[in-house]
C-alpha positions as CSV (number, residue, x, y, z in Angstrom):
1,X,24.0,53.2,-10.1
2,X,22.7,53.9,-13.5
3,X,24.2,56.3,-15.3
4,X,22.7,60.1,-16.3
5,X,24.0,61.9,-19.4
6,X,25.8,64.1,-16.9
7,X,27.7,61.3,-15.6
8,X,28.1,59.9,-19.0
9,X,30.2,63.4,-20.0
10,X,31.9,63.7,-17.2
11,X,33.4,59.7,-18.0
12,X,33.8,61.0,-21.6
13,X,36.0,64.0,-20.5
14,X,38.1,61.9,-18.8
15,X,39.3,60.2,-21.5
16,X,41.4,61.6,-23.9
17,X,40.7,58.8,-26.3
18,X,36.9,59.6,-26.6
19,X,37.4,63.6,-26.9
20,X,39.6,63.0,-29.8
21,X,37.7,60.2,-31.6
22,X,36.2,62.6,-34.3
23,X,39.3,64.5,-34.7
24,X,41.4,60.8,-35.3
25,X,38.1,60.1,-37.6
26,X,38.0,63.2,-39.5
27,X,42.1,62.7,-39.6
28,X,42.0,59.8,-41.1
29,X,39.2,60.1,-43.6
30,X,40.8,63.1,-45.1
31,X,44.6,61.8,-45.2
32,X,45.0,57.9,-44.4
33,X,42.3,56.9,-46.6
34,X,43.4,58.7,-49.8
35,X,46.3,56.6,-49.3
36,X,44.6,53.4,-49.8
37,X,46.1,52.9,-53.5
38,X,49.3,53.4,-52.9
39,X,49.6,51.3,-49.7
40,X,47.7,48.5,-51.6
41,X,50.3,48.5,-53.9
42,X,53.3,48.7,-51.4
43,X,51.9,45.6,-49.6
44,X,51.4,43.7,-52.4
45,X,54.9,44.4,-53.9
46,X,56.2,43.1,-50.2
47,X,54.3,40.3,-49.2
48,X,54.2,37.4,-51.0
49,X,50.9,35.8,-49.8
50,X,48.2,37.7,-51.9
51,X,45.3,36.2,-49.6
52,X,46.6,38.4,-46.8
53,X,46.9,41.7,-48.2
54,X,42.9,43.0,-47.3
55,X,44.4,41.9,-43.5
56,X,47.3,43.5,-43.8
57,X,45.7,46.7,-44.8
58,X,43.3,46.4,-41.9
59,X,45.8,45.6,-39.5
60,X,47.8,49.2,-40.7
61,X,44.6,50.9,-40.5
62,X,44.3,49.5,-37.0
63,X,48.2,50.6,-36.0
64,X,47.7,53.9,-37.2
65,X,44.1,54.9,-35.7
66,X,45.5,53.5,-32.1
67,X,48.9,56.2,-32.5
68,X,46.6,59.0,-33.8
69,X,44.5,58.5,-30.9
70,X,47.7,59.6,-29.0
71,X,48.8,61.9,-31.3
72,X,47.6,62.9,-34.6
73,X,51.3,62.8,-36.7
74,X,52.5,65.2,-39.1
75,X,52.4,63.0,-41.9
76,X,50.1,60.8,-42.6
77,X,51.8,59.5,-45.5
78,X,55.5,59.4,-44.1
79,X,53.7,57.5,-40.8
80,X,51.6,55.3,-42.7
81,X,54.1,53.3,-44.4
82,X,56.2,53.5,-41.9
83,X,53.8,51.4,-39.6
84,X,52.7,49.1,-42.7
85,X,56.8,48.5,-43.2
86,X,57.2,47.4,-39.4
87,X,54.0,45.6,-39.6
88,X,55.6,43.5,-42.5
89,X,58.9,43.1,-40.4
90,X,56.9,41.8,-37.5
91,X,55.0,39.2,-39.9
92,X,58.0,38.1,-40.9
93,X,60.3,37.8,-37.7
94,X,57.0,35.7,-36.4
95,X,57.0,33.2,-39.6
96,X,60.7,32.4,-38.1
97,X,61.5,31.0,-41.9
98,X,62.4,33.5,-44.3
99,X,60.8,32.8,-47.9
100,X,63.5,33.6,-51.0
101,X,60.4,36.3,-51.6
102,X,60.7,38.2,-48.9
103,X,64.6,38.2,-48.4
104,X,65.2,40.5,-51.7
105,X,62.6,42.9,-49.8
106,X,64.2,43.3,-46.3
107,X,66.7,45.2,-47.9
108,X,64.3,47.5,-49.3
109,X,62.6,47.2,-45.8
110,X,65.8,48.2,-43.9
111,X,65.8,45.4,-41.5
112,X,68.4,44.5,-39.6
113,X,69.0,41.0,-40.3
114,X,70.6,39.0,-37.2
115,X,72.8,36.5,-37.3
116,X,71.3,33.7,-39.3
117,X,69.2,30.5,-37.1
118,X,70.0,27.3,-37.7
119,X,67.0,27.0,-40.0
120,X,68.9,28.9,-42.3
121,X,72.0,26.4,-41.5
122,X,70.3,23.5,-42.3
123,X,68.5,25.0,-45.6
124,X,71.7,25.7,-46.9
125,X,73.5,22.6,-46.6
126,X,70.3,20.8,-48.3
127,X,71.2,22.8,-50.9
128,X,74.9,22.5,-51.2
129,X,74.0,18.9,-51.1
130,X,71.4,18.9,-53.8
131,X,73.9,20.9,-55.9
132,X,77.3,18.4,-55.3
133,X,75.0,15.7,-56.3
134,X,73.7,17.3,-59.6
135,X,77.4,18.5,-60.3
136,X,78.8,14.4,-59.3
137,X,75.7,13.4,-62.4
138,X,77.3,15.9,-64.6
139,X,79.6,14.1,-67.6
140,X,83.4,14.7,-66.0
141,X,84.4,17.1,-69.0
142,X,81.0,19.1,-68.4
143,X,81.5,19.5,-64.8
144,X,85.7,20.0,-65.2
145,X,85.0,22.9,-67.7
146,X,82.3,24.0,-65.3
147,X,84.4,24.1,-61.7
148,X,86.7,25.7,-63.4
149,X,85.5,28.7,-65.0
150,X,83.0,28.9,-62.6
151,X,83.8,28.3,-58.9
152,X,88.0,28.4,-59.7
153,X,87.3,31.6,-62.1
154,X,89.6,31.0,-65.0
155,X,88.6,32.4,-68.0
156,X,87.5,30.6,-71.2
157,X,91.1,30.5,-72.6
158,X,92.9,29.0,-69.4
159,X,89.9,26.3,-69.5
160,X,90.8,25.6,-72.9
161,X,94.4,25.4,-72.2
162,X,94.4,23.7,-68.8
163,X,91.6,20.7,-70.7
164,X,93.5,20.8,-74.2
165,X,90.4,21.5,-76.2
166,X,89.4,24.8,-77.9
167,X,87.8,27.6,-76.4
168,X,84.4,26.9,-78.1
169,X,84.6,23.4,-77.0
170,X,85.0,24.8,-72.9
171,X,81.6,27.6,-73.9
172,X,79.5,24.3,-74.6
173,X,80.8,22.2,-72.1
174,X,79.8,24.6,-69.4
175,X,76.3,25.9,-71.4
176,X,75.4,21.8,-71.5
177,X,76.5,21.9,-67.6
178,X,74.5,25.0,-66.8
179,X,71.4,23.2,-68.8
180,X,71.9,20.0,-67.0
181,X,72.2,21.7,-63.4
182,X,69.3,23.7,-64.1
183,X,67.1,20.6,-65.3
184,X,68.4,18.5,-62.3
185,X,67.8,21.7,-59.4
186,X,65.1,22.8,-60.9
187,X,63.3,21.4,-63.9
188,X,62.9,17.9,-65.6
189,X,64.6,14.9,-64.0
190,X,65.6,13.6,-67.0
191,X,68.7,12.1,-67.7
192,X,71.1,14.7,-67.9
193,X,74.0,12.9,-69.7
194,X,71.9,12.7,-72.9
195,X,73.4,15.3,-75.4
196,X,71.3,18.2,-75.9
């Protein structure tokens, strides 16, 4: 049956979704777009992957145009970033592997953060591995001075008592340490028992 304009209104009326299409449209011209610098910026501060930022964007744009086709909300603003923040949760609880990047953001992000997977198990014991080994290449006084102020917390003067050397000697035994576990984790592979 083909279909007469009649027919075509009468399908359009009943469907909210088409009645308030110019209304969602008008909506979000005049206060989600305005709002395009600002959640730019927010996305680009909280993601860490600049390539998918114009994406992102869309996929808020997207979010909110589907809610307001529901119901327009007070506040565009308040409800935009609120969907680009849970947007960016979702992204990130479907990665499964939380990046360094993004951890100092979920804070800001107010996530919940479960109790961590054993991805997170395994990541950390490489890395208390990687540092015992740089702190067993350390020279012994380097690494004594170094334990001990820093994982035992004595301060510079029980150091210098407990290792019988002066308290300027302990400050560059641990600086030299520091240097060498910092070139060993994270920078050259040089030989760290050279002197400095």
């Amino acid at each position: 049956m083909a279909e007469t304009p009649e027919t075509d209104r009468k399908n359009a009326g009943e469907n909210p979704a088409d009645l308030l299409a110019p209304e969602v449209e008008a909506w979000f011209v005049h206060e989600v777009l305005p709002l395009e610098a600002a959640l730019m910026q927010f996305l680009e501060h909280n993601w860490r992957n600049r390539n998918d930022i114009a994406d992102l964007r869309q996929d808020v744009y997207e979010r909110v145009c589907d809610a307001a086709q529901k119901e327009i909300p007070a506040s565009a603003k308040a409800f935009v970033f609120r969907v680009a923040r849970n947007l960016l949760i979702d992204r990130v609880r479907k990665e499964h592997v939380v990046p360094i990047e993004a951890m100092a953001d979920l804070d800001a992000l107010e996530v919940a953060i479960d109790m961590p997977g054993p991805e997170h198990n395994v990541i950390a014991r490489d890395e208390l591995r990687r540092l015992q080994a740089a702190l067993d290449r350390l020279p012994p006084r380097c690494r004594e001075a170094l334990v001990l102020g820093r994982i035992e917390g004595l301060t510079g003067r029980q150091i210098a008592q407990r290792m019988s050397v002066t308290e300027q000697a302990v400050s560059i035994h641990i600086d030299h340490a520091i240097r060498a576990l910092a070139n060993v984790l994270y920078g050259d592979p040089a030989d760290i028992r050279r002197k400095p």
